[in-house]
ROGU-730913 format. One record per residue (C-alpha): residue in three letters; x, y, z. Coordinates in steps of 0.001 Angstrom, whole numbers, plus 524288, in hexadecimal, padded with zeros to 5 digits. Each point is the difference from the previous one (the first is absolute). Layout:
# ROGU-730913
ALAXYZ...
This chain:
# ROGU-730913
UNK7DD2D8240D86A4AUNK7F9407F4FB7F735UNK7F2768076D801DEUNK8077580BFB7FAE3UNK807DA7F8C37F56CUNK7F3B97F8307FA0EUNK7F88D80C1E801A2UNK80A2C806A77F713UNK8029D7F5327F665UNK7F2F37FC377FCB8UNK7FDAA80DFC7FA1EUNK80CB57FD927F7D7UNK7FD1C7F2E67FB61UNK7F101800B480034UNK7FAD37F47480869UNK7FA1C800C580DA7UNK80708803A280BCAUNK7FA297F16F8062EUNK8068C7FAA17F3F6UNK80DA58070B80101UNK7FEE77FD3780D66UNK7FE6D7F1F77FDF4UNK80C187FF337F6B0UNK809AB807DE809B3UNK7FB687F6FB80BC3UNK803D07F46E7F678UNK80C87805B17FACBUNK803C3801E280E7AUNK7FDAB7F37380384UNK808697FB247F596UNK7F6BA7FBCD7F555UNK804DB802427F28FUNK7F996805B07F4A7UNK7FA9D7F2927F6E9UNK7FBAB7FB6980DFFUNK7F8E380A4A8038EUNK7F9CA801E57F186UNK7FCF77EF72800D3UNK7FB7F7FB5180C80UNK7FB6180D3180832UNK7F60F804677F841UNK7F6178039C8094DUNK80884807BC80702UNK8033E807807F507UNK7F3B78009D7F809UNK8071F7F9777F385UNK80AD1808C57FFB0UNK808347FAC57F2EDUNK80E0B8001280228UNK8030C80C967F8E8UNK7F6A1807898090CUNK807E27F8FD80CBEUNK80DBC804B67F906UNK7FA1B80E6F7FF82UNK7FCA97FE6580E28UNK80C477FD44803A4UNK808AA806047F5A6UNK7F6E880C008088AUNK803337FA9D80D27UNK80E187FE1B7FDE5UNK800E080F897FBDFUNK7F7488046780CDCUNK80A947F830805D1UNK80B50807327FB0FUNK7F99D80CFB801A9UNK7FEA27FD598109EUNK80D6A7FDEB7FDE7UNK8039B80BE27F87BUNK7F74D806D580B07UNK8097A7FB3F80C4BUNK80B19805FA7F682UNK7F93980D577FFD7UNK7FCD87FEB380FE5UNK80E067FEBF802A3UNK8066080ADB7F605UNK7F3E18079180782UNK804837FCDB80E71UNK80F85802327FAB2UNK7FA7D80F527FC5DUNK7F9CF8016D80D37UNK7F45C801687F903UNK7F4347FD6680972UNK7F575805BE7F6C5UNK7F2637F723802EDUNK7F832806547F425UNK80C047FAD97F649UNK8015E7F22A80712UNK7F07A7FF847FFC5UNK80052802B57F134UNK809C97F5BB7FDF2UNK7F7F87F70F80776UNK7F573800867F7FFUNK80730800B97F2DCUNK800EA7F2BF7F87EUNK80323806D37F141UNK80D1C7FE2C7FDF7UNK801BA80B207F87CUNK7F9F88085880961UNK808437FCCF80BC5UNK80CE7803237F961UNK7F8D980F0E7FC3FUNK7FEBD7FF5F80EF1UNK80C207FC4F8050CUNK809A2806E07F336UNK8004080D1D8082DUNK806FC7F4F180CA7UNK805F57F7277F57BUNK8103E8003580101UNK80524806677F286UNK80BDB806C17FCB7UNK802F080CF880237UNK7F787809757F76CUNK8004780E137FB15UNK7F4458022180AA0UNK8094D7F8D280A93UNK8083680B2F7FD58UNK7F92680C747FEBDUNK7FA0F7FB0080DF1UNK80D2C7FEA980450UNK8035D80E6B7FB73UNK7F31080478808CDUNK7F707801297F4A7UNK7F20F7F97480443UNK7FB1380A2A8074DUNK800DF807B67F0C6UNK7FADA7F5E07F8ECUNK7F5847FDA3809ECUNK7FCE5810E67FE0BUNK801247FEBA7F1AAUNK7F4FC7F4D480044UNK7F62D805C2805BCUNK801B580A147F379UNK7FD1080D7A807EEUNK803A880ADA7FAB4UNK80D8D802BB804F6UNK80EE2805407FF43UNK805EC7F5D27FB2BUNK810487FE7E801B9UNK8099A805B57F608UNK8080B7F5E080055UNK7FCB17F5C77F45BUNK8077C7F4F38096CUNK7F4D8801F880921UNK7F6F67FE167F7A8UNK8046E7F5AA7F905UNK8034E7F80280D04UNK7F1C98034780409UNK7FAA57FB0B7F324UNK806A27F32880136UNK7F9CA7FD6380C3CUNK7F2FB803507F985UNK801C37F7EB7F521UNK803877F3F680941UNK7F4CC8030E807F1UNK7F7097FFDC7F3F2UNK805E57F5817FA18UNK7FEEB7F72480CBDUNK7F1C6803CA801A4UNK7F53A7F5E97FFA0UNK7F55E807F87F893UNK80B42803987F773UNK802E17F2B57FC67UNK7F45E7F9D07FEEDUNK7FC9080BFD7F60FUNK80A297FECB7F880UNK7FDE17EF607FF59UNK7F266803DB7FB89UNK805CA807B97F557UNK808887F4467FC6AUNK7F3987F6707FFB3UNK7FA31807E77F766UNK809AE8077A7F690UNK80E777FA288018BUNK806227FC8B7F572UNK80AC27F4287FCE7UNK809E3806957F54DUNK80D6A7F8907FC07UNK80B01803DA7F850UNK80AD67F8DF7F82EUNK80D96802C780600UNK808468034F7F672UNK80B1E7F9377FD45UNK7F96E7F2ED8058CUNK7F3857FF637F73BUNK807957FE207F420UNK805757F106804BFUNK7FA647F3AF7FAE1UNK7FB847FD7480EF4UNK7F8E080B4E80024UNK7F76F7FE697F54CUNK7F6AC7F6D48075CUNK7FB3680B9580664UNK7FDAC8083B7F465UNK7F246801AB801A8UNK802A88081A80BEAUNK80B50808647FAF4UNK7F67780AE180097UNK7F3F97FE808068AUNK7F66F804F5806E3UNK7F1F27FB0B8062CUNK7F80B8021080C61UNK806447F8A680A72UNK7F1E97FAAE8031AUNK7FD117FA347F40AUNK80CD37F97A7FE52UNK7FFC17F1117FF37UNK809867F7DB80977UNK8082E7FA087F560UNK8045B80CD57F981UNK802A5806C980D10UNK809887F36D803B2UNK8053D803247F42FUNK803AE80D56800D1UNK803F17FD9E80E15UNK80B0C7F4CA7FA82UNK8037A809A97F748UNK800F580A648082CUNK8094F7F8A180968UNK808137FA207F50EUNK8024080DC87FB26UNK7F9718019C7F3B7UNK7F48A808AC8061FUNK7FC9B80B7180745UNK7F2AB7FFFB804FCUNK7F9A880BA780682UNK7F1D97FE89808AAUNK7FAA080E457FF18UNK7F2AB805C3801C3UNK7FB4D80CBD7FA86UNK80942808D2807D6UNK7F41480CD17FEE1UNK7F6207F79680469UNK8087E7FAA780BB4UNK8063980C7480403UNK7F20E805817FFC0UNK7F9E17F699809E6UNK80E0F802CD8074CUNK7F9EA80EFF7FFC5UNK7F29D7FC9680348UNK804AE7F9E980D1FUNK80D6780ADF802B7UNK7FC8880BC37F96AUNK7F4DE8087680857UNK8072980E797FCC2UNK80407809CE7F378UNK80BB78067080825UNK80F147FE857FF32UNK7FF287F67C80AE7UNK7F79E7F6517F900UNK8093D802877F40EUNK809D37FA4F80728UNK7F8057F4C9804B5UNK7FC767FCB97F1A3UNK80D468019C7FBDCUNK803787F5CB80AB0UNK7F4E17F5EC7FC87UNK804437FEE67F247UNK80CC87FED7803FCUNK7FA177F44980A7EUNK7F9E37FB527F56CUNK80A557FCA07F695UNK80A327FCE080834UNK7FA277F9B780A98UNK7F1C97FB807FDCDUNK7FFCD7FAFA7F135UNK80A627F7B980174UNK7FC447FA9B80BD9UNK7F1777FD927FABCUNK806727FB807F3B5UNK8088E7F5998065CUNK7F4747FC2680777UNK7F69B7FE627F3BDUNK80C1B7F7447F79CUNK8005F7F8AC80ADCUNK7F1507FC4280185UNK7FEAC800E47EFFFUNK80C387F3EB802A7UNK7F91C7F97580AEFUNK7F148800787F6EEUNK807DE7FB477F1EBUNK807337F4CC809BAUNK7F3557FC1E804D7UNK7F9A97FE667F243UNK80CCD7FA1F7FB35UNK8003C7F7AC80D1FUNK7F1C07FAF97FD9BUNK801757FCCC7F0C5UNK80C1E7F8D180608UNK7F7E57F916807F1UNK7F5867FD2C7F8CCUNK8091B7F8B27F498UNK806547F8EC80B41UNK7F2877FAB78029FUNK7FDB37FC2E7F438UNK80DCE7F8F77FDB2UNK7FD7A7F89680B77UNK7F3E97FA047FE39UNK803427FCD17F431UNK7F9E17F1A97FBECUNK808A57F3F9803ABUNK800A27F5317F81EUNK8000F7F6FD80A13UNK8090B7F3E78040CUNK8039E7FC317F1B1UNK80E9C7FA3A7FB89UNK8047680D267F96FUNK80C5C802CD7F739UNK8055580DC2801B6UNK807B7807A67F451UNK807BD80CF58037FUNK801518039B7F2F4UNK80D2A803717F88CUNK8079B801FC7F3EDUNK80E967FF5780060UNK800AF7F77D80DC1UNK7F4027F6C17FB03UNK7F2008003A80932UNK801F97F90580E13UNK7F8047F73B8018DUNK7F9597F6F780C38UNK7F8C47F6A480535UNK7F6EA800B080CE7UNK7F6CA7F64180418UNK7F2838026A804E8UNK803D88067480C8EUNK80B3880A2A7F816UNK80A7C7F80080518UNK80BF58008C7F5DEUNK802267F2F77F884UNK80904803457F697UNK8055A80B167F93BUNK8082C802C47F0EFUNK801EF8086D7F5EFUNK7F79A800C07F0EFUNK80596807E77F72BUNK7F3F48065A7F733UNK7FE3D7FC2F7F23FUNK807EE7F2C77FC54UNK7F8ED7F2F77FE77UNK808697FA7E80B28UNK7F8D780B0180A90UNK7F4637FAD67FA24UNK802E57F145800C3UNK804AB8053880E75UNK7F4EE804D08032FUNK7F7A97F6527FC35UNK806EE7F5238071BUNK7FEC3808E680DCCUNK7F2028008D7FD16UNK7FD637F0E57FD51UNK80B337FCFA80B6CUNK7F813806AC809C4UNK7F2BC7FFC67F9E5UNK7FF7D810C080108UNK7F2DE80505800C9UNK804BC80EDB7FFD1UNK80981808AB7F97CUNK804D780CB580519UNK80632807897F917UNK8036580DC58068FUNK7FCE680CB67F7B6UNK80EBB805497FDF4UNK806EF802487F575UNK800177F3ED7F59CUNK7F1DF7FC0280745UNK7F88B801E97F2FFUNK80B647F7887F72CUNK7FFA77F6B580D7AUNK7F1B27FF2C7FF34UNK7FEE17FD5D7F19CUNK80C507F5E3801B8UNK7F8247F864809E9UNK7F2027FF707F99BUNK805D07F9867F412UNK808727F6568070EUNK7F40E7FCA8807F8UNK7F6387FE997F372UNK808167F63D7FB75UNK7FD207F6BE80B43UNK7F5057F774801E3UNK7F31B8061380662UNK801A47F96280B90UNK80CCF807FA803BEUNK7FC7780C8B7FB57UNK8016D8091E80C93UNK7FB3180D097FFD3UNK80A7B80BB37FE12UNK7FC2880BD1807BDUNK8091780D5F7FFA2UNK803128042480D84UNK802CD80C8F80755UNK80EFE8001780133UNK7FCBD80C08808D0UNK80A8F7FFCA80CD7UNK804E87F3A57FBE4UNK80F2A804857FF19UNK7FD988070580D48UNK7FB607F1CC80605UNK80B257F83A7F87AUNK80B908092D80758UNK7F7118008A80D16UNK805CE7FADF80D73UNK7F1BE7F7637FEE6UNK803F27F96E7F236UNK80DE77FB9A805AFUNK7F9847F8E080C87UNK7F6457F8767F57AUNK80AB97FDE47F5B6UNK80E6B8010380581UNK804D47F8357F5D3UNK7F9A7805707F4D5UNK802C680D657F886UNK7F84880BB97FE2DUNK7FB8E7FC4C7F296UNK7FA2B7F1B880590UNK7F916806BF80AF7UNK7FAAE80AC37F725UNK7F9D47F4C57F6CDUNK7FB9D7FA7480ACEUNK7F8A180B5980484UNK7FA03800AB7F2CEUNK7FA997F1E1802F3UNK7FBDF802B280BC6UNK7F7FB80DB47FDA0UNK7F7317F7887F592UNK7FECC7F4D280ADAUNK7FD9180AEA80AE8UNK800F880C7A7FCE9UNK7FD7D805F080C7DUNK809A27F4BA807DBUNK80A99805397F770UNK7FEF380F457FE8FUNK7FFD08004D8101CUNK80C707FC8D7FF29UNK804AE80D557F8C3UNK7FE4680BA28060DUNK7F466806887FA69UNK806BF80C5B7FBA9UNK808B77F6657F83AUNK7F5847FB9B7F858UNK7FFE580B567F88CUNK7EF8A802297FD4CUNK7FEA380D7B80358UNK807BF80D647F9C4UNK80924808CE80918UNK801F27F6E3808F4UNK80C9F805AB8047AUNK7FA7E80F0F7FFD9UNK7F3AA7FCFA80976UNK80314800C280EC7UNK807247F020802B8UNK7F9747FFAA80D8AUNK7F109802927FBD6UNK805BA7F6C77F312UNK802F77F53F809CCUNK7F57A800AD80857UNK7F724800897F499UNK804FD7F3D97F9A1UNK8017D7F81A80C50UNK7F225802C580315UNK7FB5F7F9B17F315UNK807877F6558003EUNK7FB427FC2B80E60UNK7F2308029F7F9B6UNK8009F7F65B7F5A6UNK806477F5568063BUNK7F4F07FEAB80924UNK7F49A802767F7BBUNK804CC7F4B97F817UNK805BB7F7E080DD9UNK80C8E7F5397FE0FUNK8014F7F21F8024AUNK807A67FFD780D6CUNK806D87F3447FB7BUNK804F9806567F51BUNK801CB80BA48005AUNK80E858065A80010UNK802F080943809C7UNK7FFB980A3E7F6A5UNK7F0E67FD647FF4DUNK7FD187FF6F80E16UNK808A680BFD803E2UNK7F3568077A7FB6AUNK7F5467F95C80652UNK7F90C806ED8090FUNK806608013280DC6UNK80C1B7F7EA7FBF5UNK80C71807577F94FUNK80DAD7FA617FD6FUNK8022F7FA3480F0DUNK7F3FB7F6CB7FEA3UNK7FF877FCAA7F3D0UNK80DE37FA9C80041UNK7FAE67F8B680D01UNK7F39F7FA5D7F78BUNK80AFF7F9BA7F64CUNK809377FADD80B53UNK7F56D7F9E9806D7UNK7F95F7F9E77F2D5UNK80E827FCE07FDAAUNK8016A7F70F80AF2UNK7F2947FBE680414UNK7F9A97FCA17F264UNK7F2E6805317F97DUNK7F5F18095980ACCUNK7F45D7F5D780077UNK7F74F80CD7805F5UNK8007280E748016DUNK7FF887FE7480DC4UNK80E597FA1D7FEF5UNK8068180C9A7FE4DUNK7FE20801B880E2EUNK80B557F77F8004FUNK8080E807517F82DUNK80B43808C080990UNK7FC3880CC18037CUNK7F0847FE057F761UNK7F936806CF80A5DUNK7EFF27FEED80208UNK8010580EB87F9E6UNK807477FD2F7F2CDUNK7F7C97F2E37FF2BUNK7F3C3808B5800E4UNK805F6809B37F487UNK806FC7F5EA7F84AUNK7F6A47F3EA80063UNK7F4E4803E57F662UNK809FF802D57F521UNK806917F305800D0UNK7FAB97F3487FA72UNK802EE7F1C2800BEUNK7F9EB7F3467FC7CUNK7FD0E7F8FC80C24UNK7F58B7F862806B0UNK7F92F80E3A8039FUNK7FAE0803D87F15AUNK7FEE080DBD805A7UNK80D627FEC8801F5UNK7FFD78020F7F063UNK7F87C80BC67FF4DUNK7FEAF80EAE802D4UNK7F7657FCCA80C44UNK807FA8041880CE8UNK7FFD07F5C980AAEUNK7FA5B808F98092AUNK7F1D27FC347F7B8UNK803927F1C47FC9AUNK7F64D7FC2480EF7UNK7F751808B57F72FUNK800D47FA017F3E7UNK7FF807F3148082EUNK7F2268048080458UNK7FAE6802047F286UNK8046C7F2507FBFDUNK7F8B67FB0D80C60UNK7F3AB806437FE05UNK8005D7FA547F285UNK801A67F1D8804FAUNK80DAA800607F860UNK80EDF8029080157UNK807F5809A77FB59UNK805C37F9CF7F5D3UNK7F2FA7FBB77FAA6UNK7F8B380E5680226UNK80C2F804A37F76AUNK7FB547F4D47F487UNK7F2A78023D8010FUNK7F9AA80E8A7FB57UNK7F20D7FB2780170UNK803057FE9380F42UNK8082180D5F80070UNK7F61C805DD7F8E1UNK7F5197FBB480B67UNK807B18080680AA0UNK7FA6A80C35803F9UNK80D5F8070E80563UNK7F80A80BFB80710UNK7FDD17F33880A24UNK80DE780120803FBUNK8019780EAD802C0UNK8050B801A780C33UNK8056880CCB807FDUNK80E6B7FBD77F9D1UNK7FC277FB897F205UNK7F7988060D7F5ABUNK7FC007FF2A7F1CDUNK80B6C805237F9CFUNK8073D7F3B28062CUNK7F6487F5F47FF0CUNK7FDAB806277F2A7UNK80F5E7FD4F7FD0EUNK7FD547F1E2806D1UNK7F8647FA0B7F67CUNK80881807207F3BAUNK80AE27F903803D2UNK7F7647F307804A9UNK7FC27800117F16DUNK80CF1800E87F98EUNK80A6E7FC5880B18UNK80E5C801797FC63UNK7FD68804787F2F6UNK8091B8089C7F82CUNK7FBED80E6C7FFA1UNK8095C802C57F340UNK7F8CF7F9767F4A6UNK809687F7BB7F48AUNK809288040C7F94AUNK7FDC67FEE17F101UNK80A587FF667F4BAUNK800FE80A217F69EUNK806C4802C07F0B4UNK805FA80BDE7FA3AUNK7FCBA8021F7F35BUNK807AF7F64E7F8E5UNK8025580C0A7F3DEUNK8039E808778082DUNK80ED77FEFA805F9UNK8076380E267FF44UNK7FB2480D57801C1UNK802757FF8F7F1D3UNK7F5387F6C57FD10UNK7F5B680AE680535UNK7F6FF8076D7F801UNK7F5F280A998055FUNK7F3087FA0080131UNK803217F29D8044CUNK7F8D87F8398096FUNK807DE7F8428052EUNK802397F72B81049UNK8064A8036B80A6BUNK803988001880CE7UNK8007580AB980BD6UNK80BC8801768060AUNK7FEC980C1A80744UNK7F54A809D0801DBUNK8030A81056803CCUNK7FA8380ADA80492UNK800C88042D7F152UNK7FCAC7F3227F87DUNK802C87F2687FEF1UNK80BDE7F79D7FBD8UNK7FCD27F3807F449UNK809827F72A7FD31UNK7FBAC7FC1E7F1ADUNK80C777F6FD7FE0FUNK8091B809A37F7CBUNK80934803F680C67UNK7F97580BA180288UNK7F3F1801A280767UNK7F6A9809FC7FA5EUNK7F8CA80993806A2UNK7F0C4801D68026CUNK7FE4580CED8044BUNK7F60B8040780A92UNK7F8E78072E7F42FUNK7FF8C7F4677F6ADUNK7FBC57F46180A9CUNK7F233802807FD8CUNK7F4BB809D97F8C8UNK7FBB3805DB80DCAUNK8095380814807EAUNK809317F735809DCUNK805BD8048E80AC7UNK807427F4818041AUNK804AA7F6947F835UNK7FE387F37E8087EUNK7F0A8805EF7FCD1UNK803777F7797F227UNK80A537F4D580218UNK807F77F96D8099EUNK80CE17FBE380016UNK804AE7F3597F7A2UNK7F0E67FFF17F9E8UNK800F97FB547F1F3UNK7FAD18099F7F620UNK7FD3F8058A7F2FBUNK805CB80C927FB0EUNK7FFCA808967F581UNK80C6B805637F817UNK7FDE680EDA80103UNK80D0C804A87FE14UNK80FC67FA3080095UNK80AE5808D080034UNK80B1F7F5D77FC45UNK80A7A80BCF80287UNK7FC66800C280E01UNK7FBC17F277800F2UNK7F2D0804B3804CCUNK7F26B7F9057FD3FUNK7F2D18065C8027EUNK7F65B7F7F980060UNK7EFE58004A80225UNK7F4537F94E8074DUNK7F6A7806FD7FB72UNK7F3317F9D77F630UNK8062B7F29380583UNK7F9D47F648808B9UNK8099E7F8A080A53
């Protein structure tokens, strides 16, 4: 079956069948995704890890689909149905579309109009009327009608009828919607005003306008209507039914438009909203995915003494304390605006010589912002910290979560979510793991798109960036190492308990001692997880299974490790096609000495402050025209989200983020990138900023 199934997916995906088949023989054998993608590249030929995930994402359906098959071999054997052209035919079918136009004439359904006419002895008619003769046909209308029903099933359950008419809906089909009346006229309703009447080719509609209609279609505000031209797909209907000008074939045209319409368009309809859903979820999915990325990886500022500010008006901004590592060392309350916040302030900042301010992006962030730079001007150089503006993103959702209780039980929601603010500028990516990613709220319809593929999706990125940028196994929470390659929840929690009572893992190679750490997970989890020990390759990307490798380099160099690591001159001597073997090629040695020359260092860049405009404050404040800073908080199908420090974020659309045509917007920025915009339009009614890229360099 693998031969079959890499023979199959590699035409989907587009890589070789030895390459598919490589991936499925690893997937089987329990290798996960960043694993595969890092250390089993010559197996693969360099597959990336989006080009694994289509493999299996592939695999996983072939899967399903042998399943779905041993559900149509037993309704089969139930019918006594012994027929070995139709069991050969599903045999060899691995569309999933086509084997449900095989098995629909088997498939249990309730009683129809056919069902009956058969019952009433009316086949051997219908079967008469088909092959359109010339002949007497009966009197009684009943008959007839009983004998066109079966017809009209017949066509309408037809293969070569179905796939005509889907042609016909690839082509010409329609998406129209209509206002319900009564319901359009609410103050709900008029979010979806653009679509009150509209009309487009289902093709060329985008995924965010389609989820769109679809939410307001189910909340009752829409009808929508998939429709191709009915002439043109009653015609090819004809082309393949029609073969007579007599009464007979009358009656078998009467009975194909009737098939048509009652039983063939909606079924092809139903079939083409539901892939239209499944292609708008995937778009919305990616974009999803893609921001998650992006929020992830965001730059940490490293193990600096931070003071955190959830911003607020009436109830004054909570404020903390953490130390290098994020513990909590104190916490209070400022109120904004008084010169006793400020004298507050100042004190915390001097008490426990602060080298960062958060300050989380809420409402009030702007006032808290402007409250905290002045305080902090007033102070000597030497204990000026910098003041970033954080992503408060998710951070409510973590403060009420089972995860903040069990690190703060004696603390409420409002410490832990200031805390979380620290945190995300200390680590962003330790922190947001901790939230589930839908939670985080980076993407748009994240409640319309299908929750499993949403899930999946998300958890696969997550898992993605955690390794690419590996954790500290002596500090990392649980929460981190749950996503590490082979590990999950179980082990992760066994990783803490056993650092818990045995102290600091001096090697990789002491995870073997941890309960149920396996020579399997080690092999998986190992490369991703980094320590300072005696080993220096313990502190790196390299995988143990190539540290006697790396070992041999150093030797042949008259060095050791740790000294071939310090010195480029004697890296730079090695000639790594010497150590090909059977097992190891370029790729890997190639990845060797890229991680020999930078071991252990940070993938994500630094994080760097950054200043509203100080003139600008309110959406009042715009004018057209203005250049002004700001910051991306969320990028679309459609556009992208700036937060310019007014409380509402403008919007870049797709057609103003540069002079050439984009199709994507993550073509032009990324998520949290600091930019400058132009003022192209505010619409203070609506609270509604457009805003431009275009003629400006970022």
């Amino acid at each position: 079956m693998h031969t079959l199934f890499a023979h199959i997916i590699s035409g989907t995906v587009n890589i070789s069948e030895r390459q598919t088949a490589a991936v499925l023989a690893l997937l089987d054998e329990g290798a996960t995704i960043p694993f595969i993608a890092r250390y089993r590249k010559e197996k693969t030929g360099s597959l990336d890890e989006v080009q694994i995930a289509a493999v299996q994402a592939q695999y996983t359906k072939l899967q399903e689909l042998a399943k779905r098959k041993e559900t149509i071999y037993a309704r089969l054997d139930e019918l006594g149905n012994t027929d070995a052209a139709l069991r050969t035919r599903i045999d060899e079918c691995w569309d999933a579309t086509e084997l449900e136009d095989i098995y629909l004439p088997y498939k249990p359904h309730r009683k129809t109009r056919a069902d009956i006419a058969v019952e009433k002895g009316l086949l051997p008619l219908a079967e008469e009327i088909l092959k359109q003769r010339p002949m007497k046909l009966p009197d009684k209308e009943e008959d007839l009608q009983g004998a066109r029903d079966i017809i009209a099933q017949r066509i309408a359950e037809d293969e070569k009828s179905r796939n005509a008419i889907r042609r016909e809906f690839n082509y010409s089909a329609l998406l129209t919607t209509k206002a319900v009346k009564g319901k359009s006229e609410t103050p709900e309703a008029q979010n979806y005003k653009d679509y009150f009447d509209f009309k487009a080719p289902l093709k060329h509609i985008r995924s965010h306008q389609l989820l769109a209609i679809r939410r307001a279609e189910s909340e009752g505000y829409l009808r929508v209507d998939i429709s191709p031209d009915t002439e043109k797909a009653l015609d090819k209907l004809a082309r393949l039914w029609l073969h007579a000008d007599n009464d007979t074939a009358y009656q078998v045209e009467l009975a194909m438009e009737d098939g048509y319409k009652r039983l063939l368009k909606p079924a092809i309809e139903t079939e083409y909203a539901a892939l239209s859903k499944e292609k708008a979820d995937a778009e919305a999915i990616r974009v999803f995915a893609d921001n998650l990325r992006q929020l992830l990886l965001g730059a940490p500022l490293g193990q600096k003494r931070v003071l955190a500010l959830d911003p607020g008006f009436r109830t004054g901004c909570k404020t903390v304390v953490l130390n290098e590592q994020g513990d909590l060392v104190m916490h209070d309350v400022i109120y904004l605006h008084n010169l006793q916040s400020t004298k507050r302030l100042q004190e915390l900042v001097r008490q426990y010589k602060i080298e960062a301010i958060a300050i989380g992006n809420g409402t009030a962030s702007r006032e808290t912002e402007q409250m905290a730079r002045e305080a902090i001007s007033l102070l000597p150089s030497e204990f000026r910290p910098q003041i970033f503006v954080v992503s408060e993103a998710g951070a409510s959702v973590y403060s009420a979560s089972k995860t903040a209780r069990e690190e703060f039980p004696d603390e409420d929601v409002t410490v832990r979510g200031a805390v979380s603010i620290g945190r995300r500028l200390i680590d962003p990516l330790a922190e947001l793991v901790k939230i589930e990613p839908k939670a985080i709220g980076v993407g748009q319809y994240q409640h319309d798109v299908d929750q499993t593929e949403l899930r999946e999706s998300l958890q696969q990125t997550v898992e993605s960036v955690v390794n690419y940028v590996g954790v500290d196994v002596n500090t990392a929470s649980k929460h981190l190492l749950t996503y590490i390659s082979g590990l999950g929840p179980t082990l992760a929690q066994s990783i803490v308990d056993y650092r818990s009572e045995h102290g600091a893992f001096t090697s990789r190679k002491e995870l073997l001692k941890v309960p149920k750490l396996g020579n399997k997970t080690f092999e998986q989890a190992a490369g991703f997880l980094r320590l300072k020990g005696k080993n220096p390759l313990d502190n790196s990307a390299v995988h143990p299974e190539s540290y006697a490798l790396v070992e041999r380099m150093a030797k042949d160099q008259g060095c050791s490790v740790a000294e071939l690591i310090a010195d480029e001159e004697k890296r730079k001597q090695i000639d790594i096609r010497r150590y090909i073997t059977d097992e190891v090629g370029l790729p890997t040695l190639t990845d060797i000495m890229n991680e020999l020359a930078k071991p252990g260092r940070d993938p994500r860049g630094e994080t760097e402050e950054f200043h509203f405009d100080e003139h600008v404050h309110t959406i009042d404040d715009l004018q057209p025209g203005m250049v002004l800073p700001g910051i991306v908080t969320n990028i679309s199908a459609f556009g992208a989200f700036v937060d310019l420090g007014v409380h509402k974020d403008g919007l870049i659309h797709i057609s103003e983020m540069a002079d050439r045509r984009v199709n994507n917007p993550q073509e032009i920025v990324k998520l949290h990138q600091h930019v400058q915009v132009r003022v192209v339009d505010i619409d203070r009614a609506r609270g509604r900023i457009q805003l431009s890229l275009k003629g400006i360099k970022n």
